[in-house]
C-alpha positions as CSV (number, residue, x, y, z in Angstrom):
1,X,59.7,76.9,-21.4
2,X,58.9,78.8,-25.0
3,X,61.0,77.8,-27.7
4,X,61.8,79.9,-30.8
5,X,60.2,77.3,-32.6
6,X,56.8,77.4,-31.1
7,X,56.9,81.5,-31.2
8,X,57.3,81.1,-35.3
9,X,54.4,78.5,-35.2
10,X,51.9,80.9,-33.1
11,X,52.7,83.4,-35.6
12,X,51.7,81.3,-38.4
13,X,48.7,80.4,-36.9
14,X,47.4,83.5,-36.2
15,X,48.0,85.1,-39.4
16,X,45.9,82.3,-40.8
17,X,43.2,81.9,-38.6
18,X,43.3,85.9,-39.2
19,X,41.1,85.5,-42.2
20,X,40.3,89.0,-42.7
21,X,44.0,90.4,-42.2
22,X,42.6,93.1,-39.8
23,X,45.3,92.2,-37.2
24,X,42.3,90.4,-34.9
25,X,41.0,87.1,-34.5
26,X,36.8,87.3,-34.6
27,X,33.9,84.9,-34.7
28,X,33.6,84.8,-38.8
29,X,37.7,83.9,-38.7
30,X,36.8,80.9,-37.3
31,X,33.6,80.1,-39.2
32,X,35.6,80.9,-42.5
33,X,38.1,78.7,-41.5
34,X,35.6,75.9,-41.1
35,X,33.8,76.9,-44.2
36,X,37.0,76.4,-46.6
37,X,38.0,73.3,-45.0
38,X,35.1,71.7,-45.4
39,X,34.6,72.9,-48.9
40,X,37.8,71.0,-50.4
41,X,36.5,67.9,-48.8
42,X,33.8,66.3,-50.7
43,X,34.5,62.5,-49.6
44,X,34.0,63.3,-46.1
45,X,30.6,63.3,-44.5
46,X,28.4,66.0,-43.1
47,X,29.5,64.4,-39.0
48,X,33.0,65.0,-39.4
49,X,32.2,68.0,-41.0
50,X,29.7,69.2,-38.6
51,X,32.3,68.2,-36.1
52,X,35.4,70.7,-37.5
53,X,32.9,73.5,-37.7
54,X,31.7,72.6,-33.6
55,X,35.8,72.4,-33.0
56,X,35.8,75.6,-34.9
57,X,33.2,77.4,-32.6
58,X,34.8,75.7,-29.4
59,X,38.3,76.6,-30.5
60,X,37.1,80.4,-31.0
61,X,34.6,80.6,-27.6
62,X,37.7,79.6,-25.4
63,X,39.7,82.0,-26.8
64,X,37.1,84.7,-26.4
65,X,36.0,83.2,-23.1
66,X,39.8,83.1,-21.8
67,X,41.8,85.6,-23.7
68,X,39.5,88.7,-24.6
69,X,40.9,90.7,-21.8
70,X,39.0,94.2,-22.4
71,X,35.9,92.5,-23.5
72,X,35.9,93.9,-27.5
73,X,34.6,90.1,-28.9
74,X,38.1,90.1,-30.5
75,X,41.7,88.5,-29.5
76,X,44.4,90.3,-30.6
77,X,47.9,88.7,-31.2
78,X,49.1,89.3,-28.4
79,X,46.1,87.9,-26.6
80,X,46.7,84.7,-29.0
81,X,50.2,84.0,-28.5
82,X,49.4,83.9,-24.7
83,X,46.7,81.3,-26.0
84,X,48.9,79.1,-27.3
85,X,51.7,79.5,-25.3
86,X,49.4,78.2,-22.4
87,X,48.1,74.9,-23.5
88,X,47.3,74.0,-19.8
89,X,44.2,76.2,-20.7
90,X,43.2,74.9,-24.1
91,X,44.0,71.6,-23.9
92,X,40.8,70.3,-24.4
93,X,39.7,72.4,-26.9
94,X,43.0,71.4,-29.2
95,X,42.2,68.2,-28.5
96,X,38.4,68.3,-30.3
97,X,40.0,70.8,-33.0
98,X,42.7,68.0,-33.9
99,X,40.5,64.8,-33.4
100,X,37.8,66.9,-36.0
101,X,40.7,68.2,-38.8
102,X,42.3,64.9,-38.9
103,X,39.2,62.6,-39.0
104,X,37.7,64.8,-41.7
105,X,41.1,64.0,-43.6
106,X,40.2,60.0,-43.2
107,X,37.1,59.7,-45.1
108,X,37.3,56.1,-45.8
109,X,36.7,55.3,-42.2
110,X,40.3,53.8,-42.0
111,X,42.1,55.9,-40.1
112,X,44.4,56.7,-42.7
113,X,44.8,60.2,-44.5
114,X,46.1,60.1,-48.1
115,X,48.7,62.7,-49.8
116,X,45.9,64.8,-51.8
117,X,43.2,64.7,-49.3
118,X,45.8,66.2,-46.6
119,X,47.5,68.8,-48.9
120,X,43.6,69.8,-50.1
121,X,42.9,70.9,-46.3
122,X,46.2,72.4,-45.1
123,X,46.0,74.0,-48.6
124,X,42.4,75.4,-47.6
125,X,43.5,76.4,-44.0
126,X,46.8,78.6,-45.8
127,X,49.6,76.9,-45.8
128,X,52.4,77.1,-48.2
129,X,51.9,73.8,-50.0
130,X,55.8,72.9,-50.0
131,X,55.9,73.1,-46.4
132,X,52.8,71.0,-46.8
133,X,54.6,68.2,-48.6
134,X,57.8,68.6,-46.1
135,X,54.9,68.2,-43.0
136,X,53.5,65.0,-44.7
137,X,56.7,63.2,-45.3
138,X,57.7,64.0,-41.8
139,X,55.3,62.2,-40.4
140,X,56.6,58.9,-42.3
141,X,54.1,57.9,-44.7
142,X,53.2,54.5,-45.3
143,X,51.1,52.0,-47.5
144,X,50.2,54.0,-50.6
145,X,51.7,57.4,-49.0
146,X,49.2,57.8,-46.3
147,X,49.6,59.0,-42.5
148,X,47.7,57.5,-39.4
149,X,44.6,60.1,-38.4
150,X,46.6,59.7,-35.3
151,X,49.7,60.7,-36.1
152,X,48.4,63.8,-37.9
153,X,46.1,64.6,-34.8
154,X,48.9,63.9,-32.5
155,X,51.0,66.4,-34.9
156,X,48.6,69.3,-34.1
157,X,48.8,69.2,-30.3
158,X,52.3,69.5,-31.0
159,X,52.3,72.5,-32.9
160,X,50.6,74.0,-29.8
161,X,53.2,73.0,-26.9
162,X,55.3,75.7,-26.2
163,X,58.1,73.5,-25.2
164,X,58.3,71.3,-28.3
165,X,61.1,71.6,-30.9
166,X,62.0,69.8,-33.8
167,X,58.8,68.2,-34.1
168,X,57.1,67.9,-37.7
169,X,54.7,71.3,-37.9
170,X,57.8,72.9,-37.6
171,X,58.2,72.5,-41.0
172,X,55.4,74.7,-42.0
173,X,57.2,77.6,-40.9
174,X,60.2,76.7,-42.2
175,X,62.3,75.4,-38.7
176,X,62.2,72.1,-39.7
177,X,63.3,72.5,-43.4
């Protein structure tokens, strides 16, 4: 079952990912995406960021692949939402796309993601740095206000279940403030 809460996230998601604001998710929205992400960390090395830009390129063929119902090269919102309202379908490619952000947030090989280093990419992918800071302390920092790369991954395939409520990304659109 959909909650409310997972409508406002898809929402969020696409107007991000919708780097060009033309109302359609493309190829270069995903690239871009990629590109930014990996520009704002330097500490990171170029596997995990060759690894986000192949989660990147996954993430957008299996939409393309699945979703692109007249065959344009483009997904539309509409086509999205029923993307991410699905996750049955695109399980595996969440998976790689929230194994890659996260690791690429734990450059010290220790599993854990400090403060600045996650604010720097959520900052990159869009979001409204408060709700960035509200997302972080949600997921119960610890030892020198850092987060497991497990939680945070965990935290993404959340965002994407359509029956999930009251789960941490639901403070980047504003449900969980």
């Amino acid at each position: 079952m959909r909650t409310v809460e997972a409508t406002d996230r898809v929402e969020l998601v696409f107007s991000l990912l919708d780097a060009d604001g033309n109302g359609c998710l493309e190829a270069e929205d995903f690239e871009l995406l990629a590109s930014r992400v990996s520009a704002v960390a330097p500490a990171s090395d170029d596997a995990a960021k060759s690894a986000l830009l192949d989660s990147c390129r996954r993430y957008w063929r299996t939409l393309v692949t699945e979703l692109d119902a007249n065959g344009d090269g483009r997904v539309s919102r509409d086509e999205f939402t029923a993307s991410v309202l699905s996750p049955e379908r695109f399980e595996a490619t969440i998976d790689e796309f929230a194994e890659a952000l996260a690791a690429l947030g734990a450059p010290e090989g220790d599993g854990l993601v400090t403060r600045p280093v996650f604010m720097a990419l959520m900052t990159a992918i869009g979001f409204e740095r408060s709700r960035i800071d509200a997302l972080f302390d949600a997921f119960g920092p610890v030892d020198g206000d850092r987060i497991p790369e497990a939680t945070w991954a965990e935290g993404i395939r959340d965002y994407y279940r359509p029956e999930k409520a009251g789960i941490p990304g639901d403070h980047l659109t504003g449900a969980g403030l």
